[in-house]
Every structure is written in C-alpha cells, then in structure tokens.
Backbone as a ProteinNet text record, in pm:
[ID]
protein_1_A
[PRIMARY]
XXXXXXXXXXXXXXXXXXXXXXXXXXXXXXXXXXXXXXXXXXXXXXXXXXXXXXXXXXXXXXXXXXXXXXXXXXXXXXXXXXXXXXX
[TERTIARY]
10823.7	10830.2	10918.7	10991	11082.6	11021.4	11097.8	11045.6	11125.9	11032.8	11143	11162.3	11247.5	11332	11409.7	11346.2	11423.1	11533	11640.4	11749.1	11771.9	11737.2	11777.4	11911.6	11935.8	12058.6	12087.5	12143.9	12175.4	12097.3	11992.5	11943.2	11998.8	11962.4	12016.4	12200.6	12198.1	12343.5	12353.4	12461.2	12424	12395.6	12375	12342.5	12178.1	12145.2	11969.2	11974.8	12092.9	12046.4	12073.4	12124.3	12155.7	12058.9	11957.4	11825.4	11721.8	11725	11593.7	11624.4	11744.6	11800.4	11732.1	11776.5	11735.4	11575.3	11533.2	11411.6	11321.6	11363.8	11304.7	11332.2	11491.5	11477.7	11416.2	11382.4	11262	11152.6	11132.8	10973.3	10974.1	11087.5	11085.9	11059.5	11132.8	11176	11054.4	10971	10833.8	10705.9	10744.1	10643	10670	10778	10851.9	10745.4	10757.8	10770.6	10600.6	10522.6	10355.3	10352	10410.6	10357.4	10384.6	10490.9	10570.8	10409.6	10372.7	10297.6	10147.3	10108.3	10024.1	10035.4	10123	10162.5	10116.2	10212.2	10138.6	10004.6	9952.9	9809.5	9675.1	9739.3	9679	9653.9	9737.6	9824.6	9775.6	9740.6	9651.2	9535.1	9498.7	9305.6	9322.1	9345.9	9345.6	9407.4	9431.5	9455.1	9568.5	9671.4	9794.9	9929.1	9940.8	10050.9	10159.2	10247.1	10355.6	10492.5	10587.2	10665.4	10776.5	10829.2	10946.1	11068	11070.3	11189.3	11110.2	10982.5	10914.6	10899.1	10831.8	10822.2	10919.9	11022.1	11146.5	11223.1	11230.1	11248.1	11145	11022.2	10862.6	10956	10923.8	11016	11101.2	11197.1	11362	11382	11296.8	11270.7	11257.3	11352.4	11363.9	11302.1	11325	11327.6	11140.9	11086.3	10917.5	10891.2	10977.2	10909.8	10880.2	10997.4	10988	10841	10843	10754.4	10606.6	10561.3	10479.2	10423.5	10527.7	10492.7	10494.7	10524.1	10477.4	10367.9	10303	10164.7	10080.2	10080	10031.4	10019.3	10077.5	10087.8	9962.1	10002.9	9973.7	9769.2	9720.1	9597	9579.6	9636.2	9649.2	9700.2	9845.3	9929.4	9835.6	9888.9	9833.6	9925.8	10063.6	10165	10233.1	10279.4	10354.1	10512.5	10552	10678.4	10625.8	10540.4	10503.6	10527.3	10508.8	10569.5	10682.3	10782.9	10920.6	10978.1	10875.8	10879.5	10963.6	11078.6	11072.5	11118.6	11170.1	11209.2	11316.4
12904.9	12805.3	12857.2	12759.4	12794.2	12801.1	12908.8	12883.9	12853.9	12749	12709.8	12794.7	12851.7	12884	12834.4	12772.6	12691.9	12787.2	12714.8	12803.3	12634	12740.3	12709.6	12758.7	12681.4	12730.7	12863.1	12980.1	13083	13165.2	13129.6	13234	13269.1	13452.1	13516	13593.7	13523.1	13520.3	13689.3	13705.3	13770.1	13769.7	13627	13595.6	13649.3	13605.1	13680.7	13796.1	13884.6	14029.5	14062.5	14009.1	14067	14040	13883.1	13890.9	13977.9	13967	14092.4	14220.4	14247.3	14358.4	14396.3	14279.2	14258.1	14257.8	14247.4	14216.1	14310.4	14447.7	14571	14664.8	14633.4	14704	14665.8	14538	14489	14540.7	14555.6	14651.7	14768.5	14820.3	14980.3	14990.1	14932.6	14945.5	14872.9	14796.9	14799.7	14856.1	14917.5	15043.9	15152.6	15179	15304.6	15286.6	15130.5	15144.2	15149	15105	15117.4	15241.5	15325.2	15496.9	15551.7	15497.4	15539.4	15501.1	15420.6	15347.7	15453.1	15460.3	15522	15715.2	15739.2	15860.3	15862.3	15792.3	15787.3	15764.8	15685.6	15667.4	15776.4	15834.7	15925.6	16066.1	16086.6	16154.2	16138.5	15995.6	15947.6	15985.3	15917.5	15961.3	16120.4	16184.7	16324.3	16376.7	16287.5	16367.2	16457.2	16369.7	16454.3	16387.6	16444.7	16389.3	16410.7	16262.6	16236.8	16188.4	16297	16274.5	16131.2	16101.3	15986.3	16020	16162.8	16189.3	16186.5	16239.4	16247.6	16152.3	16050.1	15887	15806.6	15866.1	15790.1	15833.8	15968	16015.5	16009.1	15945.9	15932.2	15772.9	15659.7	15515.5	15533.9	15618.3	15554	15629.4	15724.9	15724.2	15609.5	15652.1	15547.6	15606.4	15776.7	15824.8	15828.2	15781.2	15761.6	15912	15982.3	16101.7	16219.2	16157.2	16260.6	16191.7	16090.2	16050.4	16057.9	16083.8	16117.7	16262.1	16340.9	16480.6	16498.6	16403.4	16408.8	16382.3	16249.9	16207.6	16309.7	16393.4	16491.3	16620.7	16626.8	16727.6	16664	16566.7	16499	16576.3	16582.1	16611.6	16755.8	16881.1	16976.1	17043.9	16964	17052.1	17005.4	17091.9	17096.6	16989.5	16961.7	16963.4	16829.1	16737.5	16643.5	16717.1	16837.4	16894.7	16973.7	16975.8	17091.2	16996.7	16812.7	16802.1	16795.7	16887.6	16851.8	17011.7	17075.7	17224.9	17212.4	17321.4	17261.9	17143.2	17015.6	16928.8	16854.6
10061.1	9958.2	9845.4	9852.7	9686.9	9512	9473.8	9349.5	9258.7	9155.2	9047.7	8928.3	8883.5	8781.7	8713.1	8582.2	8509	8403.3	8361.4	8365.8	8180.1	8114.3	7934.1	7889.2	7818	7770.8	7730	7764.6	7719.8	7813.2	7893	7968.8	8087.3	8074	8174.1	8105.7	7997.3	7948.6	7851.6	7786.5	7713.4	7567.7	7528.7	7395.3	7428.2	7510	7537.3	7530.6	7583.8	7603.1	7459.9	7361.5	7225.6	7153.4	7190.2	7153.8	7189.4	7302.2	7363.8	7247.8	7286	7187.7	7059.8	6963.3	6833.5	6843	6915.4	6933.7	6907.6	7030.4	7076.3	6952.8	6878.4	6741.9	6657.6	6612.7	6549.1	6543.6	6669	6687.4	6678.6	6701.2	6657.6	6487.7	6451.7	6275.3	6250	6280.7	6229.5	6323.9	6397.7	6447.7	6343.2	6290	6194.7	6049.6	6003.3	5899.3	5913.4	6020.2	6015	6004	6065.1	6085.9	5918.3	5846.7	5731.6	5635	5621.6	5593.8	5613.8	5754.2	5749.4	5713.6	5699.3	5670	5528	5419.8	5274.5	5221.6	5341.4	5313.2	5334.3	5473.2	5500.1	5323.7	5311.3	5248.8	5082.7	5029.2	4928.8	4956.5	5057.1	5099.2	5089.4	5081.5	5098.2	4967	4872.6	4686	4705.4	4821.3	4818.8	4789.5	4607	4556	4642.2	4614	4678.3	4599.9	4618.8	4465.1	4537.3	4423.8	4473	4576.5	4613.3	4696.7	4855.9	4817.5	4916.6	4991.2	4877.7	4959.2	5025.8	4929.3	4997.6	5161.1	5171	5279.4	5371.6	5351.9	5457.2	5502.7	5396.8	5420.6	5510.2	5480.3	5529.8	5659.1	5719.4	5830.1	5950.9	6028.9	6131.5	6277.6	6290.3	6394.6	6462.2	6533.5	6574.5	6607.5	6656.1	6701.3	6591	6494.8	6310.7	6298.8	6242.5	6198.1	6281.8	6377.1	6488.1	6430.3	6407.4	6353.6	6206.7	6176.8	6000.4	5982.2	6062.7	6118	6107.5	6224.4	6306.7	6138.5	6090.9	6006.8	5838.1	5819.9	5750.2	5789.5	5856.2	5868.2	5829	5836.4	5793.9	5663.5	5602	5506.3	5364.8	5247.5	5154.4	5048.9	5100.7	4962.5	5074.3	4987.6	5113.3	5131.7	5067.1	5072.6	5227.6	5252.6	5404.8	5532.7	5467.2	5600	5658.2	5627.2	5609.2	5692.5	5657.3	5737.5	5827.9	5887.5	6046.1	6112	5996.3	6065.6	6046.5
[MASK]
+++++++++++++++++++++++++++++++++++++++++++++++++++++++++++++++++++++++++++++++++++++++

C-alpha cells in the first residue's frame, strides 16, 4: 500500500533546511542562555558575589560544554573568578 506524503510549499527544499537550521540554533542559544541563567543562580543561592565582568562573560557564553563546566564548578568554588580556572 502506498503512502501519502503531502509535499507544501518549500518542503524538502532548502528554504526548510535553513529553517530546521535556524531552528536547532535557536535551541542551542536558549539551552546556553538556561544554563547561563542557572549558573548565576546557583552562584546567588550560595552568597557568591558576582562582579559585572563576571556576569557578562557567564551570559555571552555560547559554547554548552564551557558552560556545563562552569555548572559543574559552580557547586564547589568559593569566588565566581574560580570558575574561569582552566578554561
């Protein structure tokens, strides 16, 4: 038995693949900015001042795996300058 596959304008094309595209970076850059997010928070709950250079370089982080280990650190360091150790 045949199957139907309906076929929309642009699909299959590559105006879709530049959507999918936009798409998957979308979700990266707000997977980034949740972790960015939960990094400072963590980081408050724990009475650990966070100066303006600091915050800004936690934000403008794009890379998930920096930020994964800033995470990860964020439970241990004393100073938000320690999570930067090393990376």
């Amino acid at each position: 038995m045949a199957t139907y596959t309906p076929r929309f304008p642009g699909s299959g094309t590559i105006i879709e693949e530049v959507l999918i595209e936009g798409e998957a970076k979308g979700e990266v850059k707000g997977e980034a900015k949740a972790r960015a997010e939960d990094i400072l928070r963590i980081l408050t709950l724990r009475g650990i001042d966070v100066s303006e250079t600091a915050r800004e370089r936690i934000t403008s982080c794009s890379d998930l795996e920096v930020l994964g280990t800033w995470l990860d650190r964020t439970l241990t360091v004393s100073t938000a300058k320690e999570l930067f150790q090393d990376a």
